[in-house]
C-alpha positions, 0 to 999 in steps of 0.5 A: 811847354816842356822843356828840353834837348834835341840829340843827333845821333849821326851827321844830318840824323833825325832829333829827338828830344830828351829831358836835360834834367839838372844838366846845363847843356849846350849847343855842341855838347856830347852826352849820353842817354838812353834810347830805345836802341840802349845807351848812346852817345849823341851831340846837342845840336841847340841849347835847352829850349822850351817846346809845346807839349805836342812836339813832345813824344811821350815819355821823355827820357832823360839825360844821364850824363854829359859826356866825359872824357872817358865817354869820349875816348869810348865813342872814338873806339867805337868808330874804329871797331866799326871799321874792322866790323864793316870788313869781317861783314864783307868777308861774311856776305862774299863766303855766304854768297848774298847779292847785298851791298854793305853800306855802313856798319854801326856799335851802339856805345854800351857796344850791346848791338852791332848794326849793319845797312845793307841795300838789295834788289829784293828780299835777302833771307840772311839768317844764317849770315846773323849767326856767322856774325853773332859767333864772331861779335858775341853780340847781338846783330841787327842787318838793316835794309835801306833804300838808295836815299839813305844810301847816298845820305850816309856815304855822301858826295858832291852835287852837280852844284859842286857843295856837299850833298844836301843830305848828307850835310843837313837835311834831317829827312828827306822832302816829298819831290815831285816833277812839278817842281821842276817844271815850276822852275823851268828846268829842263825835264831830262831825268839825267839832269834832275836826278841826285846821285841817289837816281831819285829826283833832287832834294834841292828842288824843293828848296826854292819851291815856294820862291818860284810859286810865288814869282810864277804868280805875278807872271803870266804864262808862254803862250798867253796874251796880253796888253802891255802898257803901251796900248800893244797887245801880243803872245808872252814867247818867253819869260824870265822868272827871277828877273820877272821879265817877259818877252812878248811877240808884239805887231808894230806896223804889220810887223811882228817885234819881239819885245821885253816888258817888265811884269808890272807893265803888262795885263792878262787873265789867265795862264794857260796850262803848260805841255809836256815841254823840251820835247821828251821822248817816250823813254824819258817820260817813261823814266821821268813817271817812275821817278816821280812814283819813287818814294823819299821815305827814310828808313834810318831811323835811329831809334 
């Protein structure tokens, strides 16, 4: 076991671990440490603990120093000469005439580098737009392409659920989502209606993933047939998974009746396998395809 320290270095940024050394930290903390970038500044998001030596990423750094008021004051500074940065990036990319979006501007805290993301169709050859900037800083500069999750991930939002997005307020990386999910939940495949702000499939889908695994298990499945407790047998028309209720199409007397049964009063074999359903048309199975190819990989990797 090894003890340690995760640091975050941006809101809902990846952890990573540092030596804590003689330093008593806790939860909450700003200290300063050095990383691949240079010395930064980043804010303790547990109390040392203890790990298994293979969740550790060797060599591990070590804390230089908690935060002082002075570390403070130059983290704030920063935050400001980013803003006047992120407008002069602006100015540069209209004179140089480059088809990029400016998202975010960053300094590290020894201010040694200036950080810039920026999304984009494609490829930007931004070489003489590094040289612009360099003369202008007087520091090195690093243009960073990112794709749409990332995006929507620093510059946040509200979701259709009316919270802040998942990923913008705690979610460390992005999950692999895929259109089973949703189908899983039953919910409607229409792109517009699953798709997060970014346009890719929505993180949230996978939360409650597995819950509804788990539930669909005990169900059986539209279309299926099956006996109920009371001696009648019948098709499954609809079911309700968090309320573990089927409707099943049942023959009283000659007469079809459409009843409800709980999960536990019916028995069947086998679940058949769902269509495509809620009668897409050829566009939105199209998009729905591309979507599920999209990829959730971050590229903000902070060291």
């Amino acid at each position: 076991m090894t003890k340690v320290i995760g640091v975050r270095f941006r809101t809902a940024g990846k952890i990573y671990y540092f030596d804590p050394a003689r330093f008593e930290i806790k939860k909450g903390d700003h200290v300063i440490v050095e990383t691949a970038r240079g010395v930064e500044y980043g804010t303790a998001v547990d109390n040392v603990k203890e790990v298994p030596d293979d969740q550790v990423v060797q060599p591990l750094k070590t804390v230089i120093r908690v935060a002082n008021e002075r570390d403070n004051e130059q983290a704030v500074k920063n935050k400001e000469k980013e803003k006047e940065a992120f407008k002069v990036c602006l100015e540069k990319i209209k004179k140089h005439g480059l088809e990029m979006k400016l998202i975010d501007a960053e300094y590290t805290f020894d201010n040694n580098k200036v950080l810039f993301y920026f999304t984009a169709d494609g490829r930007i050859d931004f070489r003489e737009l590094v040289k612009d900037l360099a003369s202008v800083f007087k520091t090195r500069i690093e243009l960073r392409q990112i794709g749409v999750r990332d995006e929507t991930k620093i510059i946040g939002g509200m979701g259709i659920c009316g919270r802040t997005l998942c990923c913008h307020a705690h979610l460390s990386e992005f999950v692999p989502v895929s259109i089973k999910m949703a189908k899983e939940q039953n919910l409607s495949l229409n792109p517009t209606k699953i798709s997060g702000c970014c346009g890719r499939l929505m993180c949230c889908l996978k939360h409650e993933e597995d819950t509804y695994e788990e539930l669909n298990r005990k169900l059986p499945g539209v279309g299926d047939y099956v006996t109920t407790d009371d001696g009648l047998k019948g098709e499954v028309s609809s079911v309700n998974v968090l309320r573990q209720t089927v409707k099943v199409l049942v023959e009283v007397d000659d007469e079809k009746e459409l009843k409800e049964y709980k999960a536990e009063q019916l028995q069947f074999k086998r679940r058949h396998k769902k269509g495509k359903s809620n009668n897409l048309s050829a566009a939105e199975m199209k998009e729905l395809e591309k979507l599920e190819k999209q990829e959730g990989k971050s590229k903000l990797d902070d060291n």
